[in-house]
Each structure stands twice: as structure tokens, then as C-alpha cells.
C-alpha positions in Angstrom: -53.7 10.5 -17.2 -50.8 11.4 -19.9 -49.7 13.9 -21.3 -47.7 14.1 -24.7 -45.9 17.1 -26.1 -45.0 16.4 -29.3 -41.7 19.2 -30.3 -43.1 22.0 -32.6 -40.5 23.6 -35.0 -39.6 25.4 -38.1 -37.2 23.9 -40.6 -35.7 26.3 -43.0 -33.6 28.8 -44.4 -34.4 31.8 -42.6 -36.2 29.5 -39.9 -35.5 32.0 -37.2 -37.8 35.0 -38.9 -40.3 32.5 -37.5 -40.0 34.1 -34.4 -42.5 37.1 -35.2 -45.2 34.7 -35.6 -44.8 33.0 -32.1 -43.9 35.8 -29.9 -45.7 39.1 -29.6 -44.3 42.3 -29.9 -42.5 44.0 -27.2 -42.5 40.5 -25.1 -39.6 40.9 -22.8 -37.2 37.9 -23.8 -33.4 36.8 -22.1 -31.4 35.8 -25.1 -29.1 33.1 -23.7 -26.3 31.4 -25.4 -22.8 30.0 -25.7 -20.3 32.6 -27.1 -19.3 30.5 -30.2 -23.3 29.6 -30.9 -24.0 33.5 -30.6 -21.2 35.0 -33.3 -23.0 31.9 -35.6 -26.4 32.6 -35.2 -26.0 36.2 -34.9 -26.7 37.0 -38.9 -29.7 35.2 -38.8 -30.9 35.7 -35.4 -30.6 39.8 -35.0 -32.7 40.1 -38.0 -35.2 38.2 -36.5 -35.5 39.6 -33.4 -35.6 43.1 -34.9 -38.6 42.3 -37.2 -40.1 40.3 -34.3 -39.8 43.8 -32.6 -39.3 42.1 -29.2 -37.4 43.8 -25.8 -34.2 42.1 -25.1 -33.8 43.0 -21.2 -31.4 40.3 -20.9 -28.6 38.7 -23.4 -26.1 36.9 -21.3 -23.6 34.1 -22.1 -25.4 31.5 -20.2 -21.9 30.1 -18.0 -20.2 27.4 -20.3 -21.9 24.3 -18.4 -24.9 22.5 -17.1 -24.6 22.7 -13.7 -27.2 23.9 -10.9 -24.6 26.7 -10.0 -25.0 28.2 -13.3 -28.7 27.9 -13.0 -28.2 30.2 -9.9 -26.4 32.3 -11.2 -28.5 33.2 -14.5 -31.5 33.1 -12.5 -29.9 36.8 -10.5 -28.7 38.2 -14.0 -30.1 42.0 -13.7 -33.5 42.4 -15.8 -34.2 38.3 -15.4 -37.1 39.8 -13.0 -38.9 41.5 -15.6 -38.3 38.4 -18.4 -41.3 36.9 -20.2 -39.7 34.6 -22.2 -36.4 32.3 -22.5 -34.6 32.2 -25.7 -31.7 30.0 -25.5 -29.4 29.7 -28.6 -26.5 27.3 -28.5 -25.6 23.1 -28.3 -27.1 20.9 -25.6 -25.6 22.0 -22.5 -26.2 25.3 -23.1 -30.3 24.5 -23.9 -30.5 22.5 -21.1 -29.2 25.0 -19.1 -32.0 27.0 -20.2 -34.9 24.9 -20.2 -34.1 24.1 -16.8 -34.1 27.9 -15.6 -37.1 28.4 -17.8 -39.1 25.4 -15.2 -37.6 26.9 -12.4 -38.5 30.9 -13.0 -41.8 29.5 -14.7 -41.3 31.2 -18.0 -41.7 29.5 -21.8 -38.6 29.0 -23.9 -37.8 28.9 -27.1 -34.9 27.3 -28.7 -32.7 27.7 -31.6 -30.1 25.0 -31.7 -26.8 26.1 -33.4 -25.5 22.2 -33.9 -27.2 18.7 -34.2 -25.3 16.8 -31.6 -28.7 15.9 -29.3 -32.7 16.3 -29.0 -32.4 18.8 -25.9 -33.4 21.9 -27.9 -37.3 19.6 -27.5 -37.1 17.8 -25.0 -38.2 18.1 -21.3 -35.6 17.2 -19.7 -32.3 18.4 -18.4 -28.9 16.6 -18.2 -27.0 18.4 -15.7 -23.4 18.0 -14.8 -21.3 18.5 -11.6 -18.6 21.8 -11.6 -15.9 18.9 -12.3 -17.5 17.7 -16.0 -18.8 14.2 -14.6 -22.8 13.6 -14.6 -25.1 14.4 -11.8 -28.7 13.6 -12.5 -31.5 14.5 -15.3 -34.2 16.5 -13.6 -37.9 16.5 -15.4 -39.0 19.8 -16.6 -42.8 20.8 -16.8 -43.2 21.1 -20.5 -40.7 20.7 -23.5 -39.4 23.9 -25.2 -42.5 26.4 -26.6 -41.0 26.4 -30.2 -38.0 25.5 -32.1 -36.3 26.9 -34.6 -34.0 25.2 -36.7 -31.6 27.2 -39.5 -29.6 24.6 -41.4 -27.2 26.9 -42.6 -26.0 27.2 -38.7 -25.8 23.4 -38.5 -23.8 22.9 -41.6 -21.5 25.8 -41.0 -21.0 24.1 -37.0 -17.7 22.3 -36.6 -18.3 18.4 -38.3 -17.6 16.8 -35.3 -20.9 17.8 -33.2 -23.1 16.5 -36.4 -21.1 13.3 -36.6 -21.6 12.6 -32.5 -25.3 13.4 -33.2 -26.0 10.5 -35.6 -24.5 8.2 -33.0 -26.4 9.8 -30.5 -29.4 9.5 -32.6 -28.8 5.8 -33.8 -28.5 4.9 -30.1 -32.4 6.0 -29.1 -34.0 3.5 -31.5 -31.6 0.9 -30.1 -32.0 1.2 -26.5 -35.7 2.3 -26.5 -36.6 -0.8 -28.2 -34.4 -2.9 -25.6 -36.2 -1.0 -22.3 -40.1 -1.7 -23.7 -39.4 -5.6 -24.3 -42.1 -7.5 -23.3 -43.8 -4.7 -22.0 -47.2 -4.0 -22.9 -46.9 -0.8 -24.2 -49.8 2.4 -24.2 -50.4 4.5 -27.2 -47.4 6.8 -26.9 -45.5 4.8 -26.1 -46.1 2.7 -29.1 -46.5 5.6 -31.3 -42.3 6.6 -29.7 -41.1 3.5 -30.2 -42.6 3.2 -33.9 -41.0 6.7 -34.5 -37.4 5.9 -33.3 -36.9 3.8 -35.8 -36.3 7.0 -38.0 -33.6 7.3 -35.5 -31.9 4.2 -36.5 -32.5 3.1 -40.4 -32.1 6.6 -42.2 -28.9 7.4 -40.5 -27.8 4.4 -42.1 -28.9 5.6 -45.7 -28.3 9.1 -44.9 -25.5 9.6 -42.8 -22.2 9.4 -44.2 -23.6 11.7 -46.8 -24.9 14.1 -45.2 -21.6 14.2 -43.2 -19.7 14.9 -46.8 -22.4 17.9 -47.9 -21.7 19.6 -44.4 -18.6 19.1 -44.8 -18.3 21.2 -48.1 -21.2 23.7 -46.5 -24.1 22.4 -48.8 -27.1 22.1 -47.4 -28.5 19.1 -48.8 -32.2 17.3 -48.6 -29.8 14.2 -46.8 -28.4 16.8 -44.4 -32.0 18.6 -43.5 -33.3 14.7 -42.9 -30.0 14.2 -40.6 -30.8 17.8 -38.7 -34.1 16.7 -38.3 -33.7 13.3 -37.0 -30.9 14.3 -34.6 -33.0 17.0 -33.0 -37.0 16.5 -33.9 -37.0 12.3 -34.2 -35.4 11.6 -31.2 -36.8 14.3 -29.2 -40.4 12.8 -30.3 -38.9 9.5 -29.1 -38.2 10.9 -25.7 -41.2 13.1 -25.6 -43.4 10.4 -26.3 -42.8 7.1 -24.8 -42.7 6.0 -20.9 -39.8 7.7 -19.2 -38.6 4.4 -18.3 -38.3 4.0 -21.9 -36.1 6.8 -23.1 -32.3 4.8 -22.8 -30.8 1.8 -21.6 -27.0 0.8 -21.6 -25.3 2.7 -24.5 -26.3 6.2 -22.4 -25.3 4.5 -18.6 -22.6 3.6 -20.3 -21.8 7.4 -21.2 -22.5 8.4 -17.7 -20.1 5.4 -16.4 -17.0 6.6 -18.6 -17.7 10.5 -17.5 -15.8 9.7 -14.4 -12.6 9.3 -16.4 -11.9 13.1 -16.8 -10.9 12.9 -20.6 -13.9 11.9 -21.9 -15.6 14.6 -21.5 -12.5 16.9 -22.1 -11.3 15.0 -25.4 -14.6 13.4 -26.3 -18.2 14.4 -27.3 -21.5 12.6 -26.1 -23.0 11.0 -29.1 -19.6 9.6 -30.2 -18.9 8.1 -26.7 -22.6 6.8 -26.9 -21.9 5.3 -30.2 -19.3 2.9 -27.9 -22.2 2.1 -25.8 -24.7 1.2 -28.2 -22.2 -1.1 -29.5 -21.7 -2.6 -26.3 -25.8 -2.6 -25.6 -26.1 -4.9 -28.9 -23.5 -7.4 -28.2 -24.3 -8.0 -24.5 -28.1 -8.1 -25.8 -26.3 -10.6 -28.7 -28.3 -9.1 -31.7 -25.9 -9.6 -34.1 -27.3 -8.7 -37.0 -27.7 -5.1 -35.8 -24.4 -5.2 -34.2 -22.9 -5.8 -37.4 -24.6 -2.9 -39.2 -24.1 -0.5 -36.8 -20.1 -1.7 -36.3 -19.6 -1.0 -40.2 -21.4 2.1 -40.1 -19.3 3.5 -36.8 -16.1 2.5 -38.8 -17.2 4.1 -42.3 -17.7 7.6 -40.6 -15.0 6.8 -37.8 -17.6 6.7 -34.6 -16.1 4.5 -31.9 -15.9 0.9 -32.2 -13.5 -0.3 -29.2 -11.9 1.4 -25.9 -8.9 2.6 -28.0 -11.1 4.9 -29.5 -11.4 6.4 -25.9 -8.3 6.8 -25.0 -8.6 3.0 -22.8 -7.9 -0.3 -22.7 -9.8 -3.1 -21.6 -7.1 -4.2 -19.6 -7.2 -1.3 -17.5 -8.9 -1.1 -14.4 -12.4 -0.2 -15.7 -14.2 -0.8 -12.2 -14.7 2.7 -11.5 -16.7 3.2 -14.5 -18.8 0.1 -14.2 -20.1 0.5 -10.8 -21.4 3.8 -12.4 -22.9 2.4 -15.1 -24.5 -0.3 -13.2 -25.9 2.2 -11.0 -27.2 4.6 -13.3 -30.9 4.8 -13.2 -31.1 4.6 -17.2 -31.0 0.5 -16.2 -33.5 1.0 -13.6 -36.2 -0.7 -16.3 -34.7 -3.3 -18.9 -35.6 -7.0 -19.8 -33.0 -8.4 -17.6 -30.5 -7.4 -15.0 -27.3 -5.7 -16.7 -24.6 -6.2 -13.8 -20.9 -5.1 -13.8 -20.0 -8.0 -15.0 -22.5 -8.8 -18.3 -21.5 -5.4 -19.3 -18.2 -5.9 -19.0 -18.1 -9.3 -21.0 -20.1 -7.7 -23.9 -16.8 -4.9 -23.6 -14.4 -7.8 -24.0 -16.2 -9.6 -26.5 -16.5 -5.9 -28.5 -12.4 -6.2 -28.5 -12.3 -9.3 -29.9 -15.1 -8.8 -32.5 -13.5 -6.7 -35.2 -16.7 -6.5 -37.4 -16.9 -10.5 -38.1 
């Protein structure tokens, strides 16, 4: 037996008046958020939850990371006893955060996602992360997010950057999804996920650098809603959709590898670190016709295309970070065994490639 959740959302100018129609009055809702995500959403979102006429009991910065402590700790906030509701505003850490108290306590969230840099404001999982910044694990949740609510003029106002890791965040779900399913036989979702990822993929292509530009003068733009939308609702239908086994492969073990190095996740954001990876993924996996759109496209926006761009060189002593790659459980199910050392010939080969 399967299950699918498939993400529901509103898309919009003045998405987050939505609210009304999902929640009943007086429901008792914990507003939780990131302190930068709040003062952005706040002209949009007080409104809303005024007209919504709900009962905030709780509205609490929700601790800064993604880490079971935090979890703890939100979980004894005073009035989280009498909560109905979850409504977490902010970027991925801060929504995973939330889902994940929202499975634990038993309550249904709702999300409003204040940049596009990843799919967790619909997804049903959590990536959590130890006190120190490096990864821990990626518990399942229940059930994906109730609703999600999606004002553009939030995302385009965000700092560039988190946009600009999310299309190489995004780009990377088509890639690897495709690589983990090979030669399976695949069941309807599954299908249906991998179909839909390649929306992940080709309109980034068409749409991305543009989109980048319109943000970047505060225009929302049909090519920046289409950007928004893939980051956060295309992916998370990838994800949501297909096997579990399914959801990534090298570019995000990869990732979770270079985490142990403390300034990547001080100095550098997910999707552009993934962006690496992906590169990585297609020349180990040698398709190179791939390889060579996505290596112009990473250099025409300026996502990663070598170590340098990460503050290493393939010279170093990487070992550290490929035993954790090769150990992450996102290579648990791939068409062939990616060891230490395949991955770290399809690095080398990346350094000597230059886009030929």
C-alpha cells in the first residue's frame, strides 16, 4: 500500500490571506520562525492572521538550527500545550525544524516559506543537523506540511543568494532521481516523480539566470514565479512522490560529505554546494552531454564548478569528506557502487575539465 501527498499551495500576491480559508477561526496556532524571515513576512503575514481571526498562544523564534535540541526545546515553550496548529515561517532549517515538532507533538503545519533555497516548506521529511553545523540524519515525518503558502514578493525581496542556491538545489533532483531509479521498474508514483523532476532540470535552464536578474531589481516576473515554484512545489512533488530510495544520489552525499569541513556550512549555502556535486554525479556517471549544460549554466550564474569554489583543493586531503560521502545513506540505492575512490576520480577529472 502507498501513500502520495502531493504539496497543496497558494501562489500569489497576497498568498498568505489564504490562511482564513484553511484554518478556522479562533484555532490556537504557534507562529514559528527565523527572526530575519519574521520582520519580512511580517506585512503580509499580520494581516492575514488578523482577518483569519486565529489565537496566537505561541510566536517564538524557533532556535536558529535544525537540531533535535531545538526540537526540545520548542516542544516546552509555554502555551505549546494548548497549540492546534504549527505555522512555521522562515528558510529550510527553520521549516524543518517545525515539521519535525509538528510529527512529534501530533499537530498539522502550515508553512510559508520566506526564500526559495529548498522543497522543505512540502515535504515530509526533516534534515537535521548536529549543535556543531555538520549533518546528522533525515528523519521521515507522517505527512507533508497541511498547506503552503507562497508570497513572491517575500522571495524576491530575500537576499539573491538563497534563490540562486535553490536552482542548483533544484537542478540537482532531476539529475540524481533519474540516476537512483535506473533500471528499476518503477510504480506509478514513482514514474509520475521522476516524469515531474524534469521541470526541476530543463526550465531552470531557460528560466534561471533571468529570473535571477528580475529578483535582483525586485520585479516579480512570470520567469521568477516559475523559478519559486519549481524550487519549492516541483521538487517537493519529486520527493513526495517517488520511492524514498529515489529522492537523491551523489550530488546531496556529496553535500553531507563536505559538511564536515566547518566552512561550508559557515561560508557556503546548500544548493550551491549541491550544485558541486551534481557536477561531480554527471561526470563520474560520464553523461557528458548533461555535464556540459549544466557546467555552462553553473558558470553563467556563478554556481560552483570546481573545489576552489569551496574554499579546497583537490590536492588536499579530502579523505575525511569521502568516507562520509561514501557512507551516506543517499548511495544506499544506485545503479552501481559509488566508492571513495570513483567519486574522487570524477572530482579530479571535474578539475581538469574546464567546460570542454
Amino acid at each position: 500500500m502507498n501513500s502520495v501527498f502531493l504539496p497543496r499551495f497558494t501562489m500569489g500576491v497576497d498568498a498568505c490571506k489564504s490562511i482564513r480559508d484553511f484554518l478556522k477561526e479562533n484555532t490556537k496556532v504557534a507562529v514559528l520562525y527565523g527572526n530575519k524571515a519574521y520582520q519580512a513576512a511580517k506585512p503580509y503575514l499580520d494581516e492575514a492572521l488578523a482577518e483569519a481571526k486565529l489565537d496566537v498562544v505561541v510566536s517564538q523564534n524557533y532556535g536558529h538550527e535544525a537540531t533535535y535540541e531545538n526540537v526540545e526545546k520548542i516542544c516546552q515553550f509555554e502555551g505549546m500545550d494548548q497549540v492546534e496548529a504549527l505555522i512555521g515561517v522562515g528558510g529550510g532549517k527553520c521549516l524543518d525544524t517545525v515539521k519535525y515538532v509538528g510529527d512529534k507533538l501530533n499537530l498539522p503545519v502550515y508553512t510559508i516559506p520566506t526564500i526559495a533555497s529548498t522543497c522543505a516548506a512540502v515535504t515530509k521529511i526533516s534534515i537535521m543537523y548536529n549543535a556543531d553545523g555538520s549533518f546528522k540524519d533525515i528523519p521521515k515525518l507522517k505527512q507533508p506540511p497541511v498547506h503552503c503558502f507562497i508570497e513572491p514578493r517575500i522571495i524576491c525581496d530575500a537576499p539573491l543568494q538563497y534563490l540562486w542556491a535553490g536552482i542548483g538545489d533544484t537542478m540537482a533532483k532531476h539529475v540524481e532521481s533519474v540516476f537512483s531509479a535506473r533500471n528499476d521498474e518503477l510504480d506509478y508514483a514513482s514514474e509520475l516523480g521522476i516524469k515531474i523532476g524534469e521541470n526541476c532540470y530543463y526550465p531552470m535552464l531557460r528560466d534561471g539566470a533571468k529570473a535571477l536578474e528580475d529578483a535582483k531589481h525586485h520585479k516579480v516576473t512570470p520567469a521568477l514565479e516559475r523559478v519559486i515554484q519549481n524550487i519549492l512545489i516541483t521538487t517537493g512533488s519529486v520527493s513526495l512522490s517517488v520511492d524514498p530510495a529515489y529522492n537523491s544520489a551523489l550530488a546531496h552525499a556529496l553535500f553531507y560529505g563536505l559538511t564536515v569541513r566547518k566552512h561550508i556550512e559557515k561560508n557556503h549555502l546548500h544548493g550551491e554546494v549541491v550544485s558541486y556535486g551534481t557536477l561531480v554525479q554527471l561526470m563520474m556517471d560520464k553523461q557528458m552531454d548533461m555535464l556540459e549544460k549544466t557546467y555552462q549554466f553553473n558558470k553563467q550564474i556563478g554556481l560552483p564548478t570546481c573545489l576552489k569554489d569551496l574554499e579546497l583543493d583537490i590536492h588536499d586531503d579530502l579523505s575525511d569528506i569521502l568516507e562520509k560521502a561514501e557512507s551516506n545513506s543517499e548511495l544506499e540505492h544506485v545503479p552501481y557502487p559509488v566508492t571513495k575512490d570513483l567519486i574522487y576520480q570524477a572530482m579530479k577529472d571535474l578539475e581538469e575539465y574546464g567546460g570542454k
